[in-house]
C-alpha positions as CSV (number, residue, x, y, z in Angstrom):
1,X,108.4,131.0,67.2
2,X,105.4,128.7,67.6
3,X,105.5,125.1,68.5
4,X,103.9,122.7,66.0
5,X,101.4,120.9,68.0
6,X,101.1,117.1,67.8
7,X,98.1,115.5,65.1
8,X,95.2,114.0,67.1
9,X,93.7,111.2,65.3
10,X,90.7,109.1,66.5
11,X,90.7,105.1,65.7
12,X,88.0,102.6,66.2
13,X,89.2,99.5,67.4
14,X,91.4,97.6,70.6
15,X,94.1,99.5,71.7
16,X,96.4,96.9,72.4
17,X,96.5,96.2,69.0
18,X,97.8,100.0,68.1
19,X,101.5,100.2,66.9
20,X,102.6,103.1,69.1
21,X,105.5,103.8,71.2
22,X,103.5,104.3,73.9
23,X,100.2,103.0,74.9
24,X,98.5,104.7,77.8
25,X,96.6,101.9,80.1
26,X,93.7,103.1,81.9
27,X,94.7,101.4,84.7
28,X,93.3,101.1,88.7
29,X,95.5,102.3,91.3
30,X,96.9,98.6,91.9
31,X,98.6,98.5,89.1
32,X,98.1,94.7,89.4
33,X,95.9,94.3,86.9
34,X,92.1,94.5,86.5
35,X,89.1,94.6,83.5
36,X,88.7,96.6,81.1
37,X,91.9,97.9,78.9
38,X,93.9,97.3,81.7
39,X,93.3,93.4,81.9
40,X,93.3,93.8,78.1
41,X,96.8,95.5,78.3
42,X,98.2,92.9,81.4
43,X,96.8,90.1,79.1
44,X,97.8,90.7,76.2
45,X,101.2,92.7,77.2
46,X,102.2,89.5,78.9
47,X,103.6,88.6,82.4
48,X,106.7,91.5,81.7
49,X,104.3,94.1,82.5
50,X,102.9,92.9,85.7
51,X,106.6,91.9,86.9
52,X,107.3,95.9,86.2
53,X,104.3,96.9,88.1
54,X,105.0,94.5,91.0
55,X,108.6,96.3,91.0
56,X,106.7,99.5,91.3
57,X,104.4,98.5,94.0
58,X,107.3,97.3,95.9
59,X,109.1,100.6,95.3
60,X,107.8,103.8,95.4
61,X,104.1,102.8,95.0
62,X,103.9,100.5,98.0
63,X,100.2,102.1,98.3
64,X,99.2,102.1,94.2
65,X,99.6,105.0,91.9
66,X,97.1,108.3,93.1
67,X,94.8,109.0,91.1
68,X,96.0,111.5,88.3
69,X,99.0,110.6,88.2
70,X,101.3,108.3,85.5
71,X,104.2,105.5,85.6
72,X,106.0,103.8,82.7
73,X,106.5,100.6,82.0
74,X,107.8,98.0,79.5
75,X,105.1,97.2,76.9
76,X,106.0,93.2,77.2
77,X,104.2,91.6,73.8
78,X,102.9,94.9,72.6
79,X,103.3,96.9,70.1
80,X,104.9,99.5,71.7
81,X,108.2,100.4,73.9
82,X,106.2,101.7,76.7
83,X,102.7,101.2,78.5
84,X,102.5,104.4,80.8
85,X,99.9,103.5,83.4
86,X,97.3,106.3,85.0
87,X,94.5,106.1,87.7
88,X,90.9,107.5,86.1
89,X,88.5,109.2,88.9
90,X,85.3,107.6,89.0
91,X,82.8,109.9,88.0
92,X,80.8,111.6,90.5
93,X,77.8,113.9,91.0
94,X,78.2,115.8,93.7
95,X,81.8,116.4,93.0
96,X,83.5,118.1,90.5
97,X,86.7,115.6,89.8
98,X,87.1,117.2,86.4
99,X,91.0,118.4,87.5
100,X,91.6,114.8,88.1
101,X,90.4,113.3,84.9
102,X,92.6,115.9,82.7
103,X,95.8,115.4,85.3
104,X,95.5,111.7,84.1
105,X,95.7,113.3,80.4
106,X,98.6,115.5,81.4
107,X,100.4,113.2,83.2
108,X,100.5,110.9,80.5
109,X,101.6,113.3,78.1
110,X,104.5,114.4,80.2
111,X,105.9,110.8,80.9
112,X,105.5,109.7,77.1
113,X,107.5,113.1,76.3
114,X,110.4,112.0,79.0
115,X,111.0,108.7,77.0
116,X,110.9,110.4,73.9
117,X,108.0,108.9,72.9
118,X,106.8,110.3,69.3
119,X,103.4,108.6,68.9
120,X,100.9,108.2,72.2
121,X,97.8,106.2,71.9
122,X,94.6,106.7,75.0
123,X,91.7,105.0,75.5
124,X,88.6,107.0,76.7
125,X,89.8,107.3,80.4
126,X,87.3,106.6,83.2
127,X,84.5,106.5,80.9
128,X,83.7,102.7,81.4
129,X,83.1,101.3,84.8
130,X,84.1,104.2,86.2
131,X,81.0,105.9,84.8
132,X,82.2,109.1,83.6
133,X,79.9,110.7,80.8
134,X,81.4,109.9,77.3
135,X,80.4,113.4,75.9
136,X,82.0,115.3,79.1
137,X,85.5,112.9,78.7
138,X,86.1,113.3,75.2
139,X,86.0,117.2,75.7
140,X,88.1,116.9,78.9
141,X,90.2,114.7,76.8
142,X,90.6,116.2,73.5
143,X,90.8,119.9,75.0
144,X,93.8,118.5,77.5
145,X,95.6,117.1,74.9
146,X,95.5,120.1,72.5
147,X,97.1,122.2,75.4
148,X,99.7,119.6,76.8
149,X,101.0,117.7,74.0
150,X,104.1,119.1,72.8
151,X,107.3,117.6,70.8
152,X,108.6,115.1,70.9
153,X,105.2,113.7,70.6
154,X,103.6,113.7,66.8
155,X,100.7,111.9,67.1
156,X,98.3,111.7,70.0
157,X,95.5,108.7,69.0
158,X,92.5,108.0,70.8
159,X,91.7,104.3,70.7
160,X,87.6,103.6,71.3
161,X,86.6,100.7,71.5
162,X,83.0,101.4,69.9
163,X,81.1,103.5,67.6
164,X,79.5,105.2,70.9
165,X,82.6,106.8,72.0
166,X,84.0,107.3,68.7
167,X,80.9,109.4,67.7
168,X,81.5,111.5,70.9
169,X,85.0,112.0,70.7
170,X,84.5,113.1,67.1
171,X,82.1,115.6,68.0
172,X,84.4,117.3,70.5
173,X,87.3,117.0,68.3
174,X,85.3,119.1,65.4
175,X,84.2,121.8,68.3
C-alpha cells in the first residue's frame, strides 16, 4: 500500500497572514526574536510567542535551538495553532551546509506531524540574510519536502514573499 503524499502549493504573499495549523518561522537560534519572518512572526504573533520561547530558553534551550533543528510553539495572534521554530545555516562557500538546510525542512515536518498538524506553511529558509542561493534552496526545499512529508500533513505551502523566489521555487517544483 502506498502513502498518499501531501499537495505542495506555492503562494505569493506574507506568511503570517497564511491560515495554516502550523506556520514554520525561519527563526535565529535565540529564539528571541529577530528580522526578517521571524520579527514578522514575534510581531505580529504577539507577546504569547516570545513568553513560549523565553520558556524554552529557560528550559531545555538555555543555549538557543542548533541549527537544523525545530520547537513548537503557540501561534499567539496568528492564524494558526502552532508556529514551529527552526535555525537556517548561513550559506557558505567553502562548505557544503546543504544537510543542515534540509534537516531544518525535516525537522519541521516531523514536529508539525507530532501535533497533528494537517496543513504546514514555510518560507524560503536561509535564503534572505543568510544568503543562501534562491535557486539551490527551493530545490533543497521542494525535494525534502516530497520525501518527508507524510500524513497527517495534507498540504505543505511555501510562502514567498516576492516574485523572485516564487519564480524559483516554481521552477524546481516543475523539475
Amino acid at each position: 500500500m502506498t502513502t498518499k503524499r501531501p499537495t505542495i502549493t506555492l503562494v505569493l504573499g506574507d506568511i503570517t497572514e497564511q491560515h495554516s495549523d502550523v506556520l514554520v518561522n525561519a527563526a535565529n537560534s535565540s529564539l528571541l526574536g529577530g528580522g526578517g519572518v521571524d520579527g514578522a512572526i514575534h510581531r505580529r504573533g504577539g507577546p504569547e510567542i516570545l513568553a513560549a520561547c523565553r520558556a524554552l530558553r529557560g528550559s531545555h534551550y538555555g543555549k538557543g535551538l542548533p541549527t537544523g533543528q525545530a520547537v513548537a510553539t503557540t501561534a499567539g495572534r496568528l492564524h494558526a495553532q502552532h508556529v514551529v521554530h527552526t535555525v537556517g545555516p548561513v550559506w557558505s562557500r567553502t562548505q557544503d551546509r546543504s544537510a543542515l538546510l534540509a534537516s531544518c525542512y525535516r525537522e519541521s515536518l516531523r514536529v508539525a506531524s507530532e501535533l497533528g498538524a494537517r496543513t504546514v506553511a514555510f518560507p524560503a529558509i536561509s535564503t534572505g540574510v543568510y544568503g543562501w542561493p534562491l535557486d539551490d534552496g527551493a530545490r533543497i526545499a521542494v525535494r525534502t519536502v516530497r520525501e518527508a512529508a507524510l500524513p497527517p500533513i495534507t498540504e505543505v505551502r511555501f510562502v514567498l514573499f516576492d516574485e523572485e523566489a516564487y519564480a524559483h521555487f516554481d521552477r524546481a517544483l516543475t523539475a
